[in-house]
N, C-alpha and C positions, 0 to 999 in steps of 0.2 A: 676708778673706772668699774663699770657693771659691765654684765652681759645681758640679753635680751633674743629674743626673738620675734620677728615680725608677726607671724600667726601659724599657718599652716604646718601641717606635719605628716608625711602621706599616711594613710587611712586604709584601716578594710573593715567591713560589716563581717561581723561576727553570726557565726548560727549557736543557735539551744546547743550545751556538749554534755548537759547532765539532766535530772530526776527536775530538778527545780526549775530549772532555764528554760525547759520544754512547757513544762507546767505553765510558766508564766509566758510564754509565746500563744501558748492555747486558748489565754484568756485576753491575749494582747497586747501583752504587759512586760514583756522582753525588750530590753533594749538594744539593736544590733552593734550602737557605737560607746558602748559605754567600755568595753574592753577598748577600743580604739583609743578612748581616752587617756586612760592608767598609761597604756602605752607609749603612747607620746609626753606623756608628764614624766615617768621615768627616765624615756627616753635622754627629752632636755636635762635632767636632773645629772642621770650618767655624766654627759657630755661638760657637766659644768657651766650651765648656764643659771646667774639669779632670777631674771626675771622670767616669770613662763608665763607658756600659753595655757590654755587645755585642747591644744592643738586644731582647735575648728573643723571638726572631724564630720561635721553635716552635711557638706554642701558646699556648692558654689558664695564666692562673698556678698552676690547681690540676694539671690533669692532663699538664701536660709534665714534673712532676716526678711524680703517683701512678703513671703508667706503668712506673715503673720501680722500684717497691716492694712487693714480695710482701705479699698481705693486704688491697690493694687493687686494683680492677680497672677499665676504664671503659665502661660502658654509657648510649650514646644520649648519649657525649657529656658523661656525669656519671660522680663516681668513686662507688665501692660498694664498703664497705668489708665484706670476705666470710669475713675469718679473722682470725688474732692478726697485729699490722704486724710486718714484719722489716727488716732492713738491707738499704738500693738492691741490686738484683740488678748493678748498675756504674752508676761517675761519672755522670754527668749532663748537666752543664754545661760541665764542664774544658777540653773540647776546644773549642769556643764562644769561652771567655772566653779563652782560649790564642791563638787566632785572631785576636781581637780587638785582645789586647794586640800580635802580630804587627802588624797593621793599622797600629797608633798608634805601634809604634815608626819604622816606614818611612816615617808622614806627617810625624814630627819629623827625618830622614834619621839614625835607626838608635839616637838613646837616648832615650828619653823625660825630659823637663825634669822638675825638681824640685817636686816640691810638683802634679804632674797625674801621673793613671794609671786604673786599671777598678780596678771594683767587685765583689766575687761579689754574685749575687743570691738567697735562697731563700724562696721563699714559707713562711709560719709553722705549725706544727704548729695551730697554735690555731684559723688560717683554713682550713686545708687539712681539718680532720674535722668544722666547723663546715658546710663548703660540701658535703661529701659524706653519702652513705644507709648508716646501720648497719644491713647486713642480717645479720650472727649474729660470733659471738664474744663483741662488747665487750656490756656491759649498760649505760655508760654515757659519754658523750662523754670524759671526764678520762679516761680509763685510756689509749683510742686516743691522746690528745693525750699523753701522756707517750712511748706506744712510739714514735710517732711522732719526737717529739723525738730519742730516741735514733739512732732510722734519719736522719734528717736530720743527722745531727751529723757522721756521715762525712761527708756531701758536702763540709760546711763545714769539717771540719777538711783533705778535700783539696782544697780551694779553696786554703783556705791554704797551705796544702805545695806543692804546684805551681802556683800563677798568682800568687801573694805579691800581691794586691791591696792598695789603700789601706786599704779594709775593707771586711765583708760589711756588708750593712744585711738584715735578717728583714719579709719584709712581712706588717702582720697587721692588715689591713680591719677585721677583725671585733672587734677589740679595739675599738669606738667602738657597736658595738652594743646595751649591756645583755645580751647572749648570753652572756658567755663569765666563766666561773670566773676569777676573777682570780688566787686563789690559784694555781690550776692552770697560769694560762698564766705567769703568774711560773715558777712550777719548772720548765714547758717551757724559758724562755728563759734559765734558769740551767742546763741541761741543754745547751743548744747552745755558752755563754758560756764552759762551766768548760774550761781549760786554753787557750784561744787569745788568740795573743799581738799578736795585734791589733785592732782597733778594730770595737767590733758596734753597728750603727746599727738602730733600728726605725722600720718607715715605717707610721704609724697614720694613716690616711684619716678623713674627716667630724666630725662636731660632737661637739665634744673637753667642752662644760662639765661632764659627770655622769662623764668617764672620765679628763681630768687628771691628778689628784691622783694616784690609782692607778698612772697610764704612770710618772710619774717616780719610783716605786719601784720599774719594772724594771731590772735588771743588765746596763744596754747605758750606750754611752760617747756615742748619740745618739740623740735622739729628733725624727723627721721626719713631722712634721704642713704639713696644707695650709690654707691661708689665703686663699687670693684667691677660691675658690669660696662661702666663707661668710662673714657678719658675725658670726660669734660667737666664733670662737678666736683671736682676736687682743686681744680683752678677758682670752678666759681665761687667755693666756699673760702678759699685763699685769699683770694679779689676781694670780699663781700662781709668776709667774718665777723666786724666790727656793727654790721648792720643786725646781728643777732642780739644784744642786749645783754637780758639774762639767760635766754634760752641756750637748754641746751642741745645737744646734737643727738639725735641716734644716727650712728655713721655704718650704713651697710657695707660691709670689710670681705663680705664672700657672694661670689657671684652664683644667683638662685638659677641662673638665666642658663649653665649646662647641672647635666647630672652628669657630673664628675668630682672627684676629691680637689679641690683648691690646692694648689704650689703654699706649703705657711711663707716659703720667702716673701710671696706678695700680699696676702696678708699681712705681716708685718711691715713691710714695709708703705703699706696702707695708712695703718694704725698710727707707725711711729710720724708718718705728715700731719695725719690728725692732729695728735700729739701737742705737734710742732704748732698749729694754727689754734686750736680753740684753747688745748692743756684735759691733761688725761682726765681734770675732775669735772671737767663738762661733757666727755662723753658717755656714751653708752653704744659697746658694740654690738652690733646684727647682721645677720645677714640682708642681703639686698630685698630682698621680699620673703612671701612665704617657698615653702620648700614642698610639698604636698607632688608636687608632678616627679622629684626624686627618689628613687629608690631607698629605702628606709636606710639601708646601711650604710648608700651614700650621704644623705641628709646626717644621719649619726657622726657621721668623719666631719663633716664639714662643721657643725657644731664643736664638736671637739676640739678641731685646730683651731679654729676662734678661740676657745678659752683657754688653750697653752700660752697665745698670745696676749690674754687679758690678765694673765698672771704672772706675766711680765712687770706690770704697772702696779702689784695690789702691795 
């Protein structure tokens, strides 16, 4: 059994605090999140978690990636989709998760141990046109969600090429909705999938009974759903488990949904159902989503008691 986390990790922009930082603020050239970074990669690291983020310390999940997508644009804060989508006008993330992975090799003194490393992370084609305003080109949500895909697929194919992560995992909220073309977002995520040679995880948030069945006939190698925030999807993975294959679980074990420290009694007693249903080499535990709206030291405890409980199993 691994640990993992969904993405987020709360955040603050940093100012210039020396000779250098200022210097390069003056030319433009300071980064306000890159401390935010270190911090949150430690953070996890502390807490005992394998797999990391670099904590998605930019922005919101839709528009820290439409920003940088021609055909989309952002107004008041929302993205507005204004012409036909194209391919990132540049990387993304790379530099981040690059960072990151620096971060984690220096906290292990320079290689990272076997079986722990980062994650790419991309928000879903499916979430990303679902969450935004079509004001002219598309005539209908499917068509944006395919070009989308496309554009999104470089990022993730240079995720892969340059940061060689564990695997990417696609987050796609909205897949839980009744909103979204299944068929569609299927061919989306066979659209991201086709050619990479590692491991694609999808992290599908809220109440899973009407949309189950469906997730485990998409073409990812994991499927990461939350559990501690609701009583309903822990039945349906009960009910249903046999319909997962090879896939395996990320099983959200701490609820993101208060900022407060989790009871570990129920986390554990989460975990040891899991356990019971899929068997501890299928999972990978996380929290229910990202953690960014919690107070750092909460978010810190809650990770932590996750991995008392993951070192139960190891």
């Amino acid at each position: 059994m691994k640990s993992t986390v969904v993405g987020s990790f709360p955040a603050e922009e940093s100012s210039p605090s020396n000779f250098k930082e200022k210097l390069l603020n003056s030319v433009g050239s300071f980064d306000p999140f890159k401390q935010a970074i270190k911090d949150s990669v430690i953070a996890q690291l502390d807490a005992g978690v394998d797999i990391i983020s670099d904590g998605q310390v930019r922005g919101d999940m839709v528009s820290i990636f439409t920003k940088y997508i021609p055909g989309m644009k952002i107004e008041d804060g929302n993205t507005v989709i204004v012409s036909k989508i194209r391919n990132p006008t540049q990387e993304i993330s790379i530099d981040d998760m690059k960072y990151a992975k620096k971060v984690m090799k220096e906290y292990y003194g320079g290689s990272i141990p076997e079986g722990k490393g980062i994650k790419g992370i991309i928000t879903g084609p499916n979430t990303i046109v679902h969450s935004s305003r079509i004001q002219s080109f598309y005539k209908n949500k499917e068509d944006a969600i395919i070009d989308l895909a496309h554009s999104l697929k470089f990022e993730v194919d240079a995720i892969a090429k340059k940061v060689k992560p564990v695997y990417i995992q696609i987050d796609e909220p909205f897949l839980s909705t009744g909103m979204v073309d299944m068929k569609t977002a299927r061919e989306a995520i066979d659209i991201i999938h086709e050619g990479l040679e590692i491991p694609l995880a999808m992290h599908v948030c809220g109440i899973l009974d009407n949309a189950f069945k469906d997730l485990t006939r998409f073409n990812v190698d994991i499927l990461d759903m939350e559990f501690a925030g609701n009583n309903v999807n822990l039945g349906v993975l009960e009910k249903n488990a046999s319909l997962l294959g090879s896939k395996k679980v990320g099983f959200g074990c701490v609820d993101s949904s208060v900022n407060e420290v989790d009871d570990i009694s129920d986390i554990d007693e989460l975990v040891s159902k899991a356990v019971e249903i899929v068997g501890k080499d299928n999972l990978i535990i996380d929290p229910d989503c990202g953690l960014r709206r919690a107070p750092k030291d909460v978010a810190f405890k809650k990770l932590k008691l996750m991995n008392q409980i993951k070192d139960k199993y190891s």
